[in-house]
N, C-alpha and C positions, 0 to 999 in steps of 0.2 A: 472469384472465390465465393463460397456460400457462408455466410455468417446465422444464417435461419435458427441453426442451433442455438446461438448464442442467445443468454436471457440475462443483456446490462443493467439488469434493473436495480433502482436503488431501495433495500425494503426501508421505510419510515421508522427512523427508533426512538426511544423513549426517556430522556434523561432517567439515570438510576437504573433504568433495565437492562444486563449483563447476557444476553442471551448464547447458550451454549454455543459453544463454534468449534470446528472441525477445521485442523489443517490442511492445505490443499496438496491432491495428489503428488506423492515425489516424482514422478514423472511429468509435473509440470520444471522443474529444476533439470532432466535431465534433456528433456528437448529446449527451451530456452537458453542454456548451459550458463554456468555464470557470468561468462562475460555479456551473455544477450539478458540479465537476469540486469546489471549496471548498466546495459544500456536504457534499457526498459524505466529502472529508477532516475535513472537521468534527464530523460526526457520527462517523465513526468514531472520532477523536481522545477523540470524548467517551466512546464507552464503551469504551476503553481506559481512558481515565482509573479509571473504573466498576471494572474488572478486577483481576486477580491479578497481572497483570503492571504494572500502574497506577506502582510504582517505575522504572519504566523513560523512563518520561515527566515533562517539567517541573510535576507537577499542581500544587506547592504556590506557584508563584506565577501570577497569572495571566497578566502579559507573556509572561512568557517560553512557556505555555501556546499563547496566540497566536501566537507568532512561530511555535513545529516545527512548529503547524499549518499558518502558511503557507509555511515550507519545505517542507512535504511535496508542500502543494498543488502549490508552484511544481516541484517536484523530476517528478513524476508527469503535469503538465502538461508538460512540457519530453519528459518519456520519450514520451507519447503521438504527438508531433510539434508540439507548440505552442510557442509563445515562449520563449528558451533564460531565464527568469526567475530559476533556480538558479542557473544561470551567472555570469548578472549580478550579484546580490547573494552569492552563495557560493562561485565558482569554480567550478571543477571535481569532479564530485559525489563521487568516490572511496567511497562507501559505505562499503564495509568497514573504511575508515579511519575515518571518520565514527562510525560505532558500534563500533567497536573499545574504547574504555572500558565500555560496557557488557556486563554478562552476559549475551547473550542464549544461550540453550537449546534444544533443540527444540522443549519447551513452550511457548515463549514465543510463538516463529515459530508456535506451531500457534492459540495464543491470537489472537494478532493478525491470522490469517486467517480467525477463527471472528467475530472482528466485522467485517470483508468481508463473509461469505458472509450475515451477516443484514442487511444494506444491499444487494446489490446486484439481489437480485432485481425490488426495487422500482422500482430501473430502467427498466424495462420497463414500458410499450411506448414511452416514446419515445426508450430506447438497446434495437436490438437484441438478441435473445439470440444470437447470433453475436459480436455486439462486447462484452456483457458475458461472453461464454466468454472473447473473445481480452483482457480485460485480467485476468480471474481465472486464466489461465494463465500471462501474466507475473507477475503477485502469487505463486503457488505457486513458482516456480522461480527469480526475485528473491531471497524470502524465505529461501530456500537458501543464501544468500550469507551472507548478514547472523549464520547462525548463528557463534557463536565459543567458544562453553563446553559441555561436553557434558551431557549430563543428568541 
């Protein structure tokens, strides 16, 4: 497989700087399909867990472990352009309020895109490298948001 296309790079961001972001193509949602959309979240959930950042997640029980997983899924399925699933079960997604109790860091955001970048290339071929640029470029500039403590 050729991943050359692919550009996992993590861009550097800025406590307080919100920078515009673009959802990723809904044809990343339609060749992933949802259920390859929870697996995707799944695996990554799990080696977060694995990680340095691993306090930042429910690790030590496993419901609740389940559950951010499948918020996240539903949350990232809903952004792609699929069923408003977050909506329904969580309301309105507010993010930054949502992890607003948590420390998150630059480090952290950069942790948590470095288990991204070794899941998605695998993607391929039956998700684009096109559609896996366009949802690895909302994840980098997303994850910008979310930071809140500085480093």
């Amino acid at each position: 497989m050729n991943f050359s296309s692919l550009n996992l790079v993590v861009t550097p961001g800025q406590l307080g700087i919100k920078p515009d972001v673009s959802k990723p193509n809904p044809e990343f949602l339609t060749q992933i399909t949802e259920e390859g959309f929870r697996e995707l979240i799944g695996k990554h959930y799990d080696l977060l867990k694995d990680s340095d950042i691993s306090q930042l997640f429910p690790t030590e029980d496993p419901q609740e472990f389940a559950d951010a997983k499948k918020h996240a899924a539903d949350f990232m399925i809903q952004i792609c352009g699929g069923p408003k699933y977050f909506n329904e079960s969580r309301g309105a997604p507010m993010m930054g309020k949502r992890h607003a109790p948590f420390r998150i860091d630059e480090h952290a955001r950069q942790r948590w895109l470095e288990c991204y970048a070794m899941l998605l290339p695998a993607l391929a071929p039956k998700v684009s490298n096109e559609n896996i640029q366009s949802y690895w470029n909302y994840l980098n500039v997303f994850s910008q948001w979310m930071v809140n403590t500085p480093s």
